[in-house]
C-alpha positions as CSV (number, residue, x, y, z in Angstrom):
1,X,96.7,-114.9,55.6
2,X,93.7,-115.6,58.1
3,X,94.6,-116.5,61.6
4,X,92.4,-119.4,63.3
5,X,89.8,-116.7,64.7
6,X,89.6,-115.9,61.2
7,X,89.4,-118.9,59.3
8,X,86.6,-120.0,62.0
9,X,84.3,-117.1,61.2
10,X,84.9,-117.6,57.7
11,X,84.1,-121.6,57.9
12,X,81.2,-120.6,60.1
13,X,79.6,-118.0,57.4
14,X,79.8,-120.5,54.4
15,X,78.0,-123.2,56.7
16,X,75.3,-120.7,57.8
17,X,75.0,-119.6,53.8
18,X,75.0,-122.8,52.4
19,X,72.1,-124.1,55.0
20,X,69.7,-120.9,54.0
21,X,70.9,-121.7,50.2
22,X,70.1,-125.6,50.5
23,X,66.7,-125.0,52.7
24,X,65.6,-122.2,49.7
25,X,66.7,-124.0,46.4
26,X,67.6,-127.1,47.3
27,X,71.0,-129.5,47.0
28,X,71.1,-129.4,42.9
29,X,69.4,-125.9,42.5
30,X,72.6,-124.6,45.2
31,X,76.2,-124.4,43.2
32,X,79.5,-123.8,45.0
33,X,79.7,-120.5,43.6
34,X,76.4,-119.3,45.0
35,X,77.5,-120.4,48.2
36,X,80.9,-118.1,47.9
37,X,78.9,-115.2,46.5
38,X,76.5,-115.5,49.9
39,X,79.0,-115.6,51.9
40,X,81.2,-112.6,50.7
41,X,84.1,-115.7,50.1
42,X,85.1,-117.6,46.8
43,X,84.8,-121.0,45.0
44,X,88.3,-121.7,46.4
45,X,87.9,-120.9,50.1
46,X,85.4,-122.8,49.7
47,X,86.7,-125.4,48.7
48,X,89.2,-125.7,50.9
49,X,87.1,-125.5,54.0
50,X,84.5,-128.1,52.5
51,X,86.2,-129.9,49.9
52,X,83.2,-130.6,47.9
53,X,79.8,-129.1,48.1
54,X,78.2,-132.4,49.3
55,X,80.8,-132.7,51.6
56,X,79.0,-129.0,53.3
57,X,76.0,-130.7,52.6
58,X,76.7,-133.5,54.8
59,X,78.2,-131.3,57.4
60,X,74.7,-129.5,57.7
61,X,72.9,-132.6,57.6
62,X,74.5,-134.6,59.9
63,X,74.0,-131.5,62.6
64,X,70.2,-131.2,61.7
65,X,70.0,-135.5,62.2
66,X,71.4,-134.7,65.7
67,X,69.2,-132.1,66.0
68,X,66.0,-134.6,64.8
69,X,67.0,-137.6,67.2
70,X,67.7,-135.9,69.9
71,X,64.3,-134.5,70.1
72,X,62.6,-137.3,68.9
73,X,64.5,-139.4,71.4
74,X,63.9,-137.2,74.0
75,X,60.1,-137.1,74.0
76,X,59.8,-141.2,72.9
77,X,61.5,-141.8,76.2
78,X,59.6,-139.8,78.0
79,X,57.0,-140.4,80.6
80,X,54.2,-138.0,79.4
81,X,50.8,-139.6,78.7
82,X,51.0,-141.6,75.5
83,X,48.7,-139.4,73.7
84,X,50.0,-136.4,74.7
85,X,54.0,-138.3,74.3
86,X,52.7,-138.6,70.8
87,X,51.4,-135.1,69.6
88,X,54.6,-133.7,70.6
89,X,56.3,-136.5,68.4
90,X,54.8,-135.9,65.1
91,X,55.1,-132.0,66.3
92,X,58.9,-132.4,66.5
93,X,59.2,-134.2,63.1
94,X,57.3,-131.4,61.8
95,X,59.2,-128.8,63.5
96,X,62.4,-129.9,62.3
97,X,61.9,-130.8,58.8
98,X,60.3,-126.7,58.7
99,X,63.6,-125.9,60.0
100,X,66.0,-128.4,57.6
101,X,63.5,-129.5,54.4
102,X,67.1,-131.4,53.2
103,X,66.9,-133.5,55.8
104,X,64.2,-135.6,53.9
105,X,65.2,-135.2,50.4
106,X,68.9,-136.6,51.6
107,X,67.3,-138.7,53.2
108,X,65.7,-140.3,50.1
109,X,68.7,-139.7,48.4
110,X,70.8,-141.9,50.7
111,X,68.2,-144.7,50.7
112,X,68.6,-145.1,46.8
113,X,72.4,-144.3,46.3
114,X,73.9,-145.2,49.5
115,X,71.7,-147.2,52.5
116,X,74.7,-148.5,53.6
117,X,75.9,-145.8,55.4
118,X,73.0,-143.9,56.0
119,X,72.2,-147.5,58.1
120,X,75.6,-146.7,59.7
121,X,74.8,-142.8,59.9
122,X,71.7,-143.8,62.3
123,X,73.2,-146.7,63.9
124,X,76.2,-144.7,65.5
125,X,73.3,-143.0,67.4
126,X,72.0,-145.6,69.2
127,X,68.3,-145.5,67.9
128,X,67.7,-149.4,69.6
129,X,67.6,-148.1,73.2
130,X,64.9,-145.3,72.5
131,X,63.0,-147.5,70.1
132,X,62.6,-150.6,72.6
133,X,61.7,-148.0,75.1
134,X,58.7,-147.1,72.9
135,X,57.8,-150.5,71.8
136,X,57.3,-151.3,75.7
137,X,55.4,-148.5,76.6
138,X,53.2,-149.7,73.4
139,X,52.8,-152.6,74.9
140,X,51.9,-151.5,78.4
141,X,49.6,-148.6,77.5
142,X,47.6,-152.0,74.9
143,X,47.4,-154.1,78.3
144,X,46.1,-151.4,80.3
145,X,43.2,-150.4,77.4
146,X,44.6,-147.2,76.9
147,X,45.4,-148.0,73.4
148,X,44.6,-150.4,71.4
149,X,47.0,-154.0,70.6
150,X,50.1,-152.4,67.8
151,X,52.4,-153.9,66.6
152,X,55.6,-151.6,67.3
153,X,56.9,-151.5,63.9
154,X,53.9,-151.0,62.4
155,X,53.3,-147.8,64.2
156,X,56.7,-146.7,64.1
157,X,56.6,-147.0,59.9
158,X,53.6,-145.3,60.0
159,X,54.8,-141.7,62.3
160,X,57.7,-141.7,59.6
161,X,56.3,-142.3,56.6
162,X,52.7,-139.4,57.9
163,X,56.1,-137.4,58.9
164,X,58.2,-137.5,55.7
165,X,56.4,-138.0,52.9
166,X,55.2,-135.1,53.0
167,X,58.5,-133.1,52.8
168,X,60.0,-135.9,51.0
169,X,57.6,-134.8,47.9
170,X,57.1,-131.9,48.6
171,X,58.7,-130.3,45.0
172,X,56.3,-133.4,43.2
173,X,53.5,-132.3,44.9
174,X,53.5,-128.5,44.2
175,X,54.2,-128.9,40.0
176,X,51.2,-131.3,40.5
177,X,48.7,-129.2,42.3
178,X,50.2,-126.0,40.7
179,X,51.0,-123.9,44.2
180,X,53.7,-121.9,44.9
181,X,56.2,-122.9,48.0
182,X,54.1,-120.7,51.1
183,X,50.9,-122.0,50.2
184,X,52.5,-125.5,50.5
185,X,54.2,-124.8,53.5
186,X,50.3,-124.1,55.0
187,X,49.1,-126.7,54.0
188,X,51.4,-129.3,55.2
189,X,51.4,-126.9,58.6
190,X,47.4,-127.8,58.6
191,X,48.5,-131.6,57.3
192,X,50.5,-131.9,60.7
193,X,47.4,-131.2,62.9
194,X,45.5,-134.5,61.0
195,X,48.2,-136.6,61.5
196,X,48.5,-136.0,64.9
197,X,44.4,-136.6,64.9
198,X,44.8,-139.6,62.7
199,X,47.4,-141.3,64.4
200,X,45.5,-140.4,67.9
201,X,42.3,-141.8,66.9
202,X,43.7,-144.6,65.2
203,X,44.8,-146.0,68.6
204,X,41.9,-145.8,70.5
205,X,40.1,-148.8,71.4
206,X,37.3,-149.6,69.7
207,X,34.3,-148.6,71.9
């Protein structure tokens, strides 16, 4: 019978299995008993840690989503120069989803099965404070020519969707183009230096 140092280690090697299991094949191409086998436990331990294997799947996503806002919020609220407040914005984003790829495939997920509570899932975090923060300092840096006029949604929708998308589709976009996971991984590494240019450039006053 395990004592609680034990049955901690043993919850703690499933959860860092299953992440390196979800980030390589994905939620559907990971079963319960590939988890178990990675993690030197069984189907039934497993079980009874997790319950369910989206039920570890939401453990680890939930964890990376505080990793993502956290960060995000951090540097949106910050008082760097905008452009500079920006590049390390879309960085973030990048940096993360490198680190968690699930996070935007259950994100989709979530927005077609259940929006509900991934609306509640974001909601419990507060995002309105950081995001009127932003939407302010839009505002200010358009008065004082910096930038120019944006609407703050607008802008908003458009670092997420640059952001996502490309993880989001990232399986689509490989069977389409025919390339193998590293060389897509490159590319969208490459990708995240144009967005940061295209979003930059696309604020700029017209001269």
């Amino acid at each position: 019978m395990f004592n609680q140092v034990d049955s901690l280690e043993v919850k703690d090697k499933i959860l860092k299995e299953a992440q390196t299991l979800f980030i390589k094949n994905g939620f559907k191409g990971t079963s319960v008993r590939d988890i178990a086998k990675a993690s030197g436990t069984n189907v039934a331990m497993v079980n009874y840690y997790f319950q369910s294997k989206y039920n570890l799947f939401e453990i680890i996503f939930e964890d990376a989503l505080d990793v993502l806002i956290k960060r995000v919020f951090e540097t949106i609220t910050s008082d760097r120069p905008i452009f500079e407040l920006i590049e390390i914005w879309i960085h973030t984003y990048y940096e993360i989803l490198f680190e968690y790829p699930q996070i935007a495939a259950f994100i989709l997920n979530e927005v077609s099965l259940n929006p509900q509570g991934l609306t509640q899932r974001i909601k419990k975090r507060n995002p309105y404070s950081a995001f009127s923060t932003i939407a302010a300092r839009i505002e200010e840096e358009a008065k004082k020519g910096v930038i120019r006029e944006t609407p703050a949604a607008d802008f908003l929708l458009n670092i997420l969707s640059l952001c996502m998308f490309p993880f989001m589709f990232g399986n689509l976009a490989m069977t389409l183009m025919e390339i193998p996971r590293n060389i897509y991984d490159e590319l969208i590494a490459n990708h995240e230096k144009y967005v940061i240019e295209f979003t930059i450039n696309a604020l700029k006053p017209c001269k």
